[in-house]
N, C-alpha and C positions, 0 to 999 in steps of 0.2 A: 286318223291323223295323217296326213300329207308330209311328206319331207320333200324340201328344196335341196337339189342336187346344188353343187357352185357355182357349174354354169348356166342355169336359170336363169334369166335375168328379173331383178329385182321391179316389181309396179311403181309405174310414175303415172301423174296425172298428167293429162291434156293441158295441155293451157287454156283461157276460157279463149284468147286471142285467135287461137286457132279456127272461131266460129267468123263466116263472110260477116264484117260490117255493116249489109242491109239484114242481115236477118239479128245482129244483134242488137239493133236500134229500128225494128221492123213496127214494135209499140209505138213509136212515134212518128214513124214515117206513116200511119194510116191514121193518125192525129191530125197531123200537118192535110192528108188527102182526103181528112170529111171535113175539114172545116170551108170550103168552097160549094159543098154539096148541103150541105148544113143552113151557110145562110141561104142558098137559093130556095131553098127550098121553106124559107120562112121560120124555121127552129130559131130558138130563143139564141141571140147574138151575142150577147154579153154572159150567156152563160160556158156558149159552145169557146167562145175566145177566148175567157177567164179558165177553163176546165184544159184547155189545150197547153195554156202558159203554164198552167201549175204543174201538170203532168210533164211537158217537159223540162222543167224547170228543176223539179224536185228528182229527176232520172238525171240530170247534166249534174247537179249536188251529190248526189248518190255516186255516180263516178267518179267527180271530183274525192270524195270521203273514201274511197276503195282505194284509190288510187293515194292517198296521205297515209291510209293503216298500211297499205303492201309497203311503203316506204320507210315508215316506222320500223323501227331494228328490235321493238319491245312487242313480246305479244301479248301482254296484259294490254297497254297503249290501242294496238290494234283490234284488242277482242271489244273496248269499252265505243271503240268509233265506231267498230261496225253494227254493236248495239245497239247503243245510243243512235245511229243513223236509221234502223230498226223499227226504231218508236219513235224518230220526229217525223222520220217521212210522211206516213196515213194519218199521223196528228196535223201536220200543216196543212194535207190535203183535204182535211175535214173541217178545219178550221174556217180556210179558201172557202169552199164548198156550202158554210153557212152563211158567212158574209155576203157571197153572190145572189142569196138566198136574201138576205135581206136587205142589202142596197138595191135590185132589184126587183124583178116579180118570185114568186115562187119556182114558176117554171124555168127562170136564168137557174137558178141552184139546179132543181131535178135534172136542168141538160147536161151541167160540169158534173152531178154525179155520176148519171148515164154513161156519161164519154170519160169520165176518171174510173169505172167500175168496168167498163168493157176496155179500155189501155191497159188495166190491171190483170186482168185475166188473160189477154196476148202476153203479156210480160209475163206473168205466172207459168202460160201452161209452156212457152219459149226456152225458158229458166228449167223446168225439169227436163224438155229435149234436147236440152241444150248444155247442160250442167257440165263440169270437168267429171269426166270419167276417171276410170285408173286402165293402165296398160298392162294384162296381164295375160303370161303364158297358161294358165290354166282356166 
């Protein structure tokens, strides 16, 4: 067992703020940079468009929804938003992602998957290098 002397100083977290602005919307900034290479290159257009809006779309809600629980003075309030925020996000992006699927060709869906599955994996593996640490003397 470890004892904390007084003058120790006590662990805080990082702020997530403290991460640069392009690397913490870097998912979307290479959303936004294959959709030009995407249509030239003949990939399904209504897929790659619609997979691009949703993705960013549902990450600009998702900030918005972080940013209404951190404001909230209640943490039940906050625990239920950012739950709930949790399970509609990959629900409405699947949702999106069938519709494209059938207003369109087959292959509109499989691109907004493609490019909604590879945004999700930058944003996933961003999120663990990126996450609030703690600050601690030991």
């Amino acid at each position: 067992m470890i004892a904390r002397s007084p003058a120790s100083p006590s662990p805080s977290l990082l702020s997530p703020d403290s991460v640069p602005l392009p690397l913490r919307y870097f998912d979307c900034m290479l959303v936004v940079a294959f959709l030009p290479f995407a249509l030239l290159a003949g990939l399904p257009a209504l897929g790659a468009l619609v997979g691009a809006v949703a993705w960013i779309a549902q990450r600009a809600f998702g900030v918005w929804l972080d940013g209404v629980a951190a404001r909230s003075g209640d943490f039940r309030r906050a625990t239920a938003l950012t739950f709930a925020q949790g399970l509609l996000r990959p629900f409405v992006l699947a949702i999106t992602i069938l519709v494209v699927g059938k207003l369109g060709e087959r292959s509109d869906g499989l691109m907004a998957a493609v490019l909604v599955l590879v945004a999700f994996t930058i944003y996933l593996a961003l999120s663990f290098i990126f996450r609030p640490q703690r600050n601690s003397s030991t």
